[in-house]
Structure formats: C-alpha cells, structure tokens
N, C-alpha and C positions, 0 to 999 in steps of 0.2 A: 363538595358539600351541598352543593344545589344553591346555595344560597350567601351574596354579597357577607351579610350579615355576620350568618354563620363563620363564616372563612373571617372577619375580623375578629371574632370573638376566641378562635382557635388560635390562630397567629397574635396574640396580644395586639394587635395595632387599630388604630381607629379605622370608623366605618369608609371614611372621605380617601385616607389612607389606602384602602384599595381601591377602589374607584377610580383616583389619578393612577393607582398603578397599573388597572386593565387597559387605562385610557392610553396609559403611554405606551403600551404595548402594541397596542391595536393603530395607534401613528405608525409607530415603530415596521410594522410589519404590512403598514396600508390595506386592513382587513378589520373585518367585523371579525370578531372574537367571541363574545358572551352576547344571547337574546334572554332580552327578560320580559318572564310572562308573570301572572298572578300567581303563581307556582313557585317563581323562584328564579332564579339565574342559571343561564343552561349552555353549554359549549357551541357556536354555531359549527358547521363541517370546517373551517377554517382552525378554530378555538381545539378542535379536536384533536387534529394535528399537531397542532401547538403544544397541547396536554402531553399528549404522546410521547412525543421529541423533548420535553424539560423532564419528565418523569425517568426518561433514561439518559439524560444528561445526569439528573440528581441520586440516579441510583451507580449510574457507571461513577461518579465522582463520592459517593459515599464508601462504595467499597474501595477505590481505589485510596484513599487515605485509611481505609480500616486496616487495608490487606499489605501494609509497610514490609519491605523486604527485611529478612534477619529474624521476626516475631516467631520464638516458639509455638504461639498459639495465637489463634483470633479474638482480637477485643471484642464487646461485645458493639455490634455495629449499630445499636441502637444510640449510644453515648457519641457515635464519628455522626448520624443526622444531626445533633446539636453543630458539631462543630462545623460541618461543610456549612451549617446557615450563618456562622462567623466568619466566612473566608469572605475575601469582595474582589470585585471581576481585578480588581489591579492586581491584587495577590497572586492571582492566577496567572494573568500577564507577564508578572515578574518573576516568578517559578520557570514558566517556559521559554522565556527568555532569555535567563541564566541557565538553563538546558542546551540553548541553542547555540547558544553564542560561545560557551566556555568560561564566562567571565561577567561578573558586572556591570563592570567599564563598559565591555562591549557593547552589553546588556541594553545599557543605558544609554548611550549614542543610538542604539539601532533602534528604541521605542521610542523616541526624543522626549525623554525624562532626563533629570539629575541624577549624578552617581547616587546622593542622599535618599533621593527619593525612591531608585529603585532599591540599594539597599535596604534603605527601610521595608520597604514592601516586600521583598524576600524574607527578610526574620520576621516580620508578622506572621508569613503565613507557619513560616517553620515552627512558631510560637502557637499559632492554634494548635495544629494535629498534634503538637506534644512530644515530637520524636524528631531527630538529626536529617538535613536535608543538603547542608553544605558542609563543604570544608574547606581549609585556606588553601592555596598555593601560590606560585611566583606570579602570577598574574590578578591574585584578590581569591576574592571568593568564590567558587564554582560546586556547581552539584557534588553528593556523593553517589553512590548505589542506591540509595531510598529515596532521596532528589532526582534521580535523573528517569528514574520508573516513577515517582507518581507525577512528573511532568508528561511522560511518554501517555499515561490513564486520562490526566484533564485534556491532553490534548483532544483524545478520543471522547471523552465527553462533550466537549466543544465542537467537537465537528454535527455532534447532533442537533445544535441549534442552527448550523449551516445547512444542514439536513432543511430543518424546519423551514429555512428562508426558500428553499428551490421546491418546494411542495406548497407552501402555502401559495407563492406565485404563479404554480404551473393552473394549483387551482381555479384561477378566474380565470385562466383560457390561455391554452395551448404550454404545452408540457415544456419548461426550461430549466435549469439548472448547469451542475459541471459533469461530467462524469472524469475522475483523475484515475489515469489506468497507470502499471508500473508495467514496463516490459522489460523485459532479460534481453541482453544484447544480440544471442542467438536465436531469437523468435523470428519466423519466418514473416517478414511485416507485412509483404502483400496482405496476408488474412487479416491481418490486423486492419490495414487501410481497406480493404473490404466490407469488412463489419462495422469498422466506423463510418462509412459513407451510407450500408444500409440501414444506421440507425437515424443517420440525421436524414435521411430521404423520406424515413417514415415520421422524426421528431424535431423538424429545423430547429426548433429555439432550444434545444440542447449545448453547451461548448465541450468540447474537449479538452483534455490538460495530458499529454502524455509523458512519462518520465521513464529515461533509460537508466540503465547502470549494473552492476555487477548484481550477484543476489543477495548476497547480505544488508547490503546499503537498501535497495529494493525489498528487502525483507521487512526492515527495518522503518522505511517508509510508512509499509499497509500498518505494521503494528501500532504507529501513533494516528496513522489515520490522513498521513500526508496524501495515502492513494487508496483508491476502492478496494482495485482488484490488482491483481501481480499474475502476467502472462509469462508463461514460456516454462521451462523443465522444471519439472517435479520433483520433489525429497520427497524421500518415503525412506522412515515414515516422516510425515510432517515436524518440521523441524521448532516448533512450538506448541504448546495445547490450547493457546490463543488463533491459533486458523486451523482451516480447514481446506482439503486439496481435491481439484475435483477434474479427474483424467478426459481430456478431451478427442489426443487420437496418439499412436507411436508414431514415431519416424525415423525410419531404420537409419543406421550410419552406413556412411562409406566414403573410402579416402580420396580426397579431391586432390586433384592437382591441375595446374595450367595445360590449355590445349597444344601441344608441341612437344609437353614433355618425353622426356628419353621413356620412360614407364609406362608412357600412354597407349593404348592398344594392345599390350602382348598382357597373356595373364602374368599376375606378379606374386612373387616366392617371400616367406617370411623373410629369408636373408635379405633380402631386397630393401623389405620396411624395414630391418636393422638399420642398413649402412645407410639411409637416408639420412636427413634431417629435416627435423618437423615445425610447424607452428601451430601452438594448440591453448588450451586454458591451464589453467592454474590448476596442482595435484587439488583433490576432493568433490571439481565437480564432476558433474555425470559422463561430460564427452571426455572427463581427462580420464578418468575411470574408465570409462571402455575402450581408449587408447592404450591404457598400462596390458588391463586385461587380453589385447591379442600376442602381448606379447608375456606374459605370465607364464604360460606353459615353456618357453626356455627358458627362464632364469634372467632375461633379460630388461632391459626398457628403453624404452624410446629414448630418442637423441636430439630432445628439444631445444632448438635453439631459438624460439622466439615464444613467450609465455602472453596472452593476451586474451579480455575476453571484447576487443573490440571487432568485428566483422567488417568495419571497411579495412581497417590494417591489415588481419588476417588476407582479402583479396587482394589486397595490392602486393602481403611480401608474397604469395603464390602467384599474382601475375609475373612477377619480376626476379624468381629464381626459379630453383629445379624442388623445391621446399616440398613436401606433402602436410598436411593436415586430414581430420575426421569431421568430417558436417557430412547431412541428410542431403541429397539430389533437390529435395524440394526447399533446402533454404539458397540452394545456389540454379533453382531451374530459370532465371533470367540468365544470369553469366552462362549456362549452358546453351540456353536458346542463342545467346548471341556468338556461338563460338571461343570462348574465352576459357572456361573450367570445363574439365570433365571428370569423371570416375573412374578410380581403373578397374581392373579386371582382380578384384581383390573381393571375396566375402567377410566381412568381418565378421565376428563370431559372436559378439556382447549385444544384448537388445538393443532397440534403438533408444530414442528420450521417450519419457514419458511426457506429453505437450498436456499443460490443462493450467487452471486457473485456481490460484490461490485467494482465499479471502478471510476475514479474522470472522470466528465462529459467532461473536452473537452482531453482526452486522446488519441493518433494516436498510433493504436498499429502497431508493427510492425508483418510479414506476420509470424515469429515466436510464438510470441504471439498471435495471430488471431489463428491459427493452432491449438496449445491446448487449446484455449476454445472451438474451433471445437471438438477434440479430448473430454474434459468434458464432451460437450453434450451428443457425443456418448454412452462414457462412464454409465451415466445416463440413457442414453435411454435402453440401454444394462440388465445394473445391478439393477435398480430401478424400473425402468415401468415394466418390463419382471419378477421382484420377486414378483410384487403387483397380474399382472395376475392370 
C-alpha cells in the first residue's frame, strides 16, 4: 500500500503495531526491509523478496484449506483469506506434526509441547477451516484424508519462507542456501556427484541435503516440499498434476551379470534368461517392466528370486552367485572398469529409462537451485552426450 499508515488502517491494527512488526522482521531476517521516503514506505531489494515469498506462502496456504479433499465444489476462497489470517504458526506446527508422526502423543514429545497443548492446538486449527482433519484410533488421534493433505500444502507453503531465508542471505554476499535433491536408488550417482561438485566449485556457500529411497516415498518427499528436485526414471505420464517431468537423457538396458559368469561371452538365447534366476525391482516400475516385457512374447516371466530397489544389494547378490539382473552399462561402468560386472551378449528389446528430473509445477527455485540444474545439464552434456559419440 506504499504506506505504514495505510497498511494499519486496512489491517484494523494500530500504527505502532506495525512498525514493531517490520522491526521484528527485519531482526528476524538481519536485513533492511522497508526505506521510507516522503513518499511513503517502500520495499528495499531484500523486503522484496520477502513480499514475494509471504505472498506465496499466503496464497499457497489459502488455497490449500479452501481446496479440502471430498468438497463437491470450491468455497468461495475469499471467505478461506479470513480464516488462514485466524490460524497461528502453533496450529500449523501441530497440524504437521500430527501428519508426521501418526499420533499426538508422538506429536507432542517430538515438538516438546504437552499432550494438552498439542491437542489443543490441532482442534483449533480443525475449528478454523470448518471441516474434519482427525480421527480417533488405537493410538489417539491422527489425521484423516483432509488432514493429512492440507498438512502435506502448509508444509509447501512453509518451505517458502525457508525459501526466503537462503535468498535474503545470499543477497548481502555470496549465494547460500540448501539445495535437498531426492534420488531414485538406480540413478547413476557419479552424475550426480559431478554436478554437485560443479555447482559448489562455482557456489561454496551452498549445502546439500540428498535423500535416497524408493519412488514413491521420494515422490512423496517433493510433493510436501521435503526436496526440491527428484532425480532418476521417469513416469509418464507424470504420476501427479502437481509436478512436472523434464527428460534429461535414455539409458539403454542390458542384462548384467558377474565377470566369470557361465553366460558370460557367448551370445545368450531367450531360454537361457528363462531358466536363470533374477534380481530386479518390484512389478510396476520401469526396469521391472522392461524385464517382464522380454519375456512377453512367450507367455512367460521371469524367475525373480530376489526383489529390491537397493543397488549395493542388487551388486553384491550378482557378485556372489550366477543371478542375472537389467541395469544400463553406465549405472555399472565402474564395476565394469574394475573387472567385476559385465553384459552379456543379449539385446534387450524394451527402451531404455527415461533419466530426467521431477519438480512440483508451481515451484520458485532459488538462483542456488537454478544453478545446479544448470550445472546437471552440463554435467549430462559433458558425460553422456560425449560417451554416446
């Protein structure tokens, strides 16, 4: 509104009233915020950011209580700004906490609050937005389906003022912040440690946070905002309309097995991958789908006797029996260089993965984050394009 005044007059609150609130903000954040001229009161480049990042904390958190799972229709989401300005950061607190944990109790030991207190603070907030957020069970009280989604929304609105903190700081000099990447266990990680080295070589005061795990738990991650970005195979189509998928290179498959193996060197016959036995991922994702698919065409399927999506297990049961599996040459080209895996003489027939980077569609990264996936590309272009030539 350009002006102190103004902005108390709009907000029913005294003049003094905001002024301690800029003030605490601007401690808060160890920044100039607001310059005031004869004109009026005006955003400095720090205050700007600042703006920016509450304005999509307070619109991502207005919808996310307007837009309650189960509602035939949309309230009108003029009515949900009143109430998001009723909720208070404990509510919020207590909401994602009882998301997190399963339980109050838990809830409450893990924020070091009182059962009472966090209680209380959970039906408050369930009491603002006006609709169902818990229900009982043998452990107390825990989310439901509209509880456990609009804790998964504040979360992601919350991350915007974390946003705020690694931008307003980079601003007085030299760019810092987190970047939290999620990788798929099958991601070739050299690239990974590649692109992470090129980004802190151009940005030291960056940290990293990387988080492995299967894809859904990792799906699941970016969707609250636990991690930026989610590396490694692709859905398609995109298994949410909250991200977005963005293809970075193929990598053909082909079936590995330990160097000595009896199958090693001669070309090998479908029979052959019949009477074996395999170690591979779980039915649905990509490499077990193009496992089943070589063997489709008879009627058959593979003879998996070990299901995992971890990659040291997967090398060790192939160093240490006669086992086959499906991975790309370049997720295994160090065990290759060292003698240990090789590929047989087998063309698989299914595409390879699609490799590329997942990210939730309205996400503002910051110039840190921007950077290494700058740095990735390179990376890619460097190590992938240049090994194909």
């Amino acid at each position: 509104m350009g002006s102190i005044n103004l902005a108390a007059s709009a907000m029913n609150v005294a003049q003094p009233g905001i002024t301690q609130a800029i003030a605490n903000l601007e401690k808060r954040f160890d920044a100039k915020l607001l310059t005031r001229r004869a004109g009026g009161s005006f955003p400095t480049e720090e205050g700007e950011i600042l703006r920016r990042r509450v304005e999509r904390f307070l619109r991502q958190l207005t919808e996310a209580v307007a837009e309650a799972p189960n509602r035939t229709a949309l309230p009108d989401k003029s009515k949900y700004e009143v109430v998001v300005h009723r909720i208070t950061a404990v509510q919020l607190r207590a909401l994602v906490a009882v998301a997190r944990h399963g339980s109050v109790n838990v809830a409450a030991q893990s924020e070091g609050l009182s059962v009472s207190s966090m209680h209380h603070a959970a039906r408050d907030i369930e009491s603002n937005v006006d609709y169902a957020l818990y229900m009982k069970n043998a452990t107390g009280l825990s989310v439901n389906r509209a509880g456990r989604e609009l804790a998964r929304r504040v979360q992601l609105a919350i991350s915007e003022l974390a946003q705020a903190d690694d931008e307003i700081a980079s601003h007085s000099g030299g760019v810092r912040g987190r970047v939290l990447i999620g990788s798929l266990p099958m991601i070739r990680s050299a690239l990974l440690g590649l692109a992470i080295n090129k980004t802190l070589a151009r940005m030291p005061g960056l940290h990293f946070e990387v988080l492995e795990g299967v894809y859904p738990s990792m799906l699941g991650a970016l969707r609250r905002g636990d991690v930026d970005v989610l590396i490694g195979a692709l859905r398609s189509p995109a298994p949410a309309n909250d991200v977005r998928e963005e293809f970075l290179f193929e990598d053909p498959y082909a079936v590995i097995v330990r160097a000595g193996h009896p199958l090693a060197g001669q070309t090998v016959s479908l029979d052959q991958l019949m009477a074996a036995e395999w170690v591979t991922q779980k039915p649905g994702t990509p490499v077990r789908t193009a496992l089943d698919a070589i063997f489709a065409a008879s009627g058959a399927t593979p003879h998996v006797t070990v299901e995992t999506a971890s990659m040291v297990l997967t090398r060790s049961v192939l160093l240490t029996s006669d086992r086959l599996t499906l991975l790309s040459r370049r997720q295994i080209a160090v065990e290759m260089r060292a003698g240990l895996l090789t590929a047989l003489d087998y063309t698989v027939p299914a595409a390879g993965r699609m490799i590329g980077v997942t990210t939730r569609t309205d996400w503002l990264p910051s110039l840190g984050q921007t950077t290494f996936l700058q740095c990735l590309n390179e990376t890619i272009a460097t190590e992938i394009h240049a090994s194909d030539d």
